[in-house]
C-alpha angles and dihedrals in degrees: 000000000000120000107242116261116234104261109268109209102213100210143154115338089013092063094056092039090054084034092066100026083060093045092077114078097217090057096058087046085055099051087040092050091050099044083055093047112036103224130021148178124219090258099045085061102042079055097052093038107043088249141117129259092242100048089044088050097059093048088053093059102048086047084062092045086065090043102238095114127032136206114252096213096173081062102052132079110206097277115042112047122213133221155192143184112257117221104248130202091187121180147162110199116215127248085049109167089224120173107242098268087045090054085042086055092050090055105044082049093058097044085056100055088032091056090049089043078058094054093044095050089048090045089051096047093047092052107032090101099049097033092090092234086315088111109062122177121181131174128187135178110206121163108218144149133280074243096049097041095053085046086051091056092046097051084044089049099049088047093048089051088051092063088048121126124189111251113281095014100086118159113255119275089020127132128198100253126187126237132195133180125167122172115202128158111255101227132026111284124195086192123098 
């Protein structure tokens, strides 16, 4: 189990900052590779992903200036850095007073992670039938209050963060598996 990372509120200029750093795909490959392996040099990872060292390095490092990778420098020997994937906690709490790119940031952001949940749900309904209990998919309806639905993520959270393994020392037999919850009201509401 992981020990749980201090919440990080992603807000104004960091949503435009993580905005344009996911944007790039191999970006994404190298966070995803990472958070498969544990620790990497930037030739480990050109290998693994089809790229340069150089252009993996540089990815590398803009990855560290938003803090979701670090540098091992005990690792390291001058010349070949060494990385690993950082737990993360990441939010954006709503009601935010952003100026419109920030907003703009927020939503491109979203689209992005909300175009990759869609293949993941497809992915999970084609395959439920052949994944051997791998593919689960669960829907509930609960009414509940704005209380007890702040008190509901956080349980979620916490046990999400239970199951938690530090990057590369995953228990044997495990697969790195994909989890999504998202709690909306079903219908308009004027309330607060």
């Amino acid at each position: 189990m992981v020990e749980r990372p201090e919440k990080r509120v992603l807000t104004g200029a960091d949503l435009k900052a993580f905005s344009k750093a996911l944007a790039n795909p191999v970006r994404r490959d190298i966070l995803s590779y990472l958070g498969k392996h544990g620790e990497a040099n930037s030739t480990s990872v050109a290998k693994a992903l089809g790229e340069s060292t150089g252009t993996t390095s540089y990815h590398l490092r803009k990855l560290a200036d938003l803090d979701l990778i670090e540098e091992l420098v005990d690792r390291g020997d001058g010349r070949e850095r060494w990385w690993k994937s950082r737990p993360k906690d990441i939010y954006t709490p709503p009601g935010l007073d952003l100026a419109p790119d920030e907003r703009e940031a927020m939503l491109k952001l979203g689209a992005l992670k909300m175009s990759h949940d869609l293949s993941l749900v497809t992915r999970a309904y084609a395959g439920y039938d052949s994944s051997a209990g791998w593919n689960q998919i669960h829907r509930a309806g609960l009414h509940l209050t704005k209380e007890q639905v702040t008190s509901f993520v956080e349980e979620y959270q916490n046990l999400v963060w239970k199951y938690a393994t530090e990057p590369g020392q995953h228990p044997e037999g495990s697969r790195a598996v994909s989890v999504r919850f998202i709690v909306v009201p079903e219908e308009e509401s004027t309330e607060d």
